[in-house]
C-alpha positions as semicolon CSV with decimal commas, in nm:
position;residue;x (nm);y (nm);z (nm)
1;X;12,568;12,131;8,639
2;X;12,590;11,773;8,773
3;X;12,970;11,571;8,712
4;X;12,980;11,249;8,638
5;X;13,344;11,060;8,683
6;X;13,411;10,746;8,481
7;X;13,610;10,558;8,640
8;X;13,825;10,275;8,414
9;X;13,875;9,912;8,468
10;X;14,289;10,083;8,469
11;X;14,151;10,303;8,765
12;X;14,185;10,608;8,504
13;X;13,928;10,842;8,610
14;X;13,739;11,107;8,413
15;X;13,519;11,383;8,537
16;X;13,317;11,512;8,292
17;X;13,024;11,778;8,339
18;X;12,677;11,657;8,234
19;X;12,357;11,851;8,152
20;X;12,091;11,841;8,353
21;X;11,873;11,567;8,262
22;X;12,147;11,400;8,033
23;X;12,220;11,000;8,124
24;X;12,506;10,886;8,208
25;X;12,532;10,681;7,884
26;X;12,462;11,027;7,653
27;X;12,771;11,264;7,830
28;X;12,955;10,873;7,774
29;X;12,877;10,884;7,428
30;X;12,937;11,248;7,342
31;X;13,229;11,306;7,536
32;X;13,418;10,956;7,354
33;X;13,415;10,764;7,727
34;X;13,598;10,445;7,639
35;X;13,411;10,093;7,727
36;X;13,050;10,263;7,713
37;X;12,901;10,129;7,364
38;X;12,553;10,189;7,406
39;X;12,468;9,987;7,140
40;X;12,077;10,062;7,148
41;X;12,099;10,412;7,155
42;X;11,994;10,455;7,535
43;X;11,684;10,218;7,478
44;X;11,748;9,974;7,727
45;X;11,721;9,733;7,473
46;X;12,092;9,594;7,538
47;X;12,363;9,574;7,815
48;X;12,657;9,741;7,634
49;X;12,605;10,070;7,868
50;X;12,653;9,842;8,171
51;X;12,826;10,009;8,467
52;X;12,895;9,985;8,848
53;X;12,795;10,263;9,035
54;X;13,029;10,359;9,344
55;X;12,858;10,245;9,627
56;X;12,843;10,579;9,751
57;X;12,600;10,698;9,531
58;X;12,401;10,425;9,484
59;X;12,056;10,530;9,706
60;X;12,095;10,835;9,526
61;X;11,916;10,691;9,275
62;X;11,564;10,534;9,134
63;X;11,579;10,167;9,218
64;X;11,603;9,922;8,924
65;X;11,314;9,857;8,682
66;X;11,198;9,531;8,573
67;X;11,308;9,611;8,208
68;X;11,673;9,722;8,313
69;X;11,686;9,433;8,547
70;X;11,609;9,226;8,273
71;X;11,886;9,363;8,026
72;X;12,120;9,368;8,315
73;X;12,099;8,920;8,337
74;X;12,234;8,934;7,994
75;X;12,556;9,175;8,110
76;X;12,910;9,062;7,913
77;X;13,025;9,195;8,267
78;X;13,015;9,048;8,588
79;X;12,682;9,130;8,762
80;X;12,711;9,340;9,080
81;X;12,461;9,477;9,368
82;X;12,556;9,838;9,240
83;X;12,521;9,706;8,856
84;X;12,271;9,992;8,645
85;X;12,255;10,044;8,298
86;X;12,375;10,409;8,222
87;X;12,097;10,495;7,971
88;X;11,847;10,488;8,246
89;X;12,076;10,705;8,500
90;X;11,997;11,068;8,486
91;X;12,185;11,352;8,634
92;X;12,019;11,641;8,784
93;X;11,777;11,747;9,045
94;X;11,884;11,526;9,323
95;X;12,172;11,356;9,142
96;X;12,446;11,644;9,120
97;X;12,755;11,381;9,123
98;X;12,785;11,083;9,031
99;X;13,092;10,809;9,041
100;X;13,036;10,498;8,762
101;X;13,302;10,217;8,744
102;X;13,316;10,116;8,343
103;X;13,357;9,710;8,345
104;X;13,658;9,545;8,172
105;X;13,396;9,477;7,851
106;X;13,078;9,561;7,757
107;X;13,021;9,307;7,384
């Protein structure tokens, strides 16, 4: 099972175990992460799932898509090189750990 650790604006970190396939944003959501608001649902339809992924992990993953890049200009957060929404992050397969930095706010 892949772990995702939150990591807070505080630099309180949170290691939670995801299932496979699950985004970031949905083990957020179930698991109560604080500062991930996701108010869409995980439709890329807002930024209020905005994170920072460590830079360690970040070619572990799909590059950007036009739609999240889009959503990601209208951030409340800073915008960053490692900035993804977490509703289009999955865990699994190739991603097996994964280290997000939650930004001070999200609304």
């Amino acid at each position: 099972m892949p772990n995702i650790t939150y990591v807070q604006p505080d630099g309180a970190r949170r290691t939670l175990v995801a299932a496979a396939g699950s985004t970031v944003m949905q083990t957020a959501i179930a698991n109560d992460v604080a500062g991930i608001v996701a108010e869409c649902g995980g439709s890329a339809m807002c930024a209020t799932c905005h994170v920072y992924v460590d830079p360690e992990y970040i070619d572990r993953l799909p590059p950007v898509s036009e739609v999240e890049n889009e959503m990601l200009a209208s951030a409340a957060s800073e915008r960053r090189e490692t900035s993804r929404l977490s509703c289009q992050l999955s865990v699994g397969g190739d991603v097996d750990e994964l280290v997000v930095h939650v930004p001070s706010c999200q609304v």
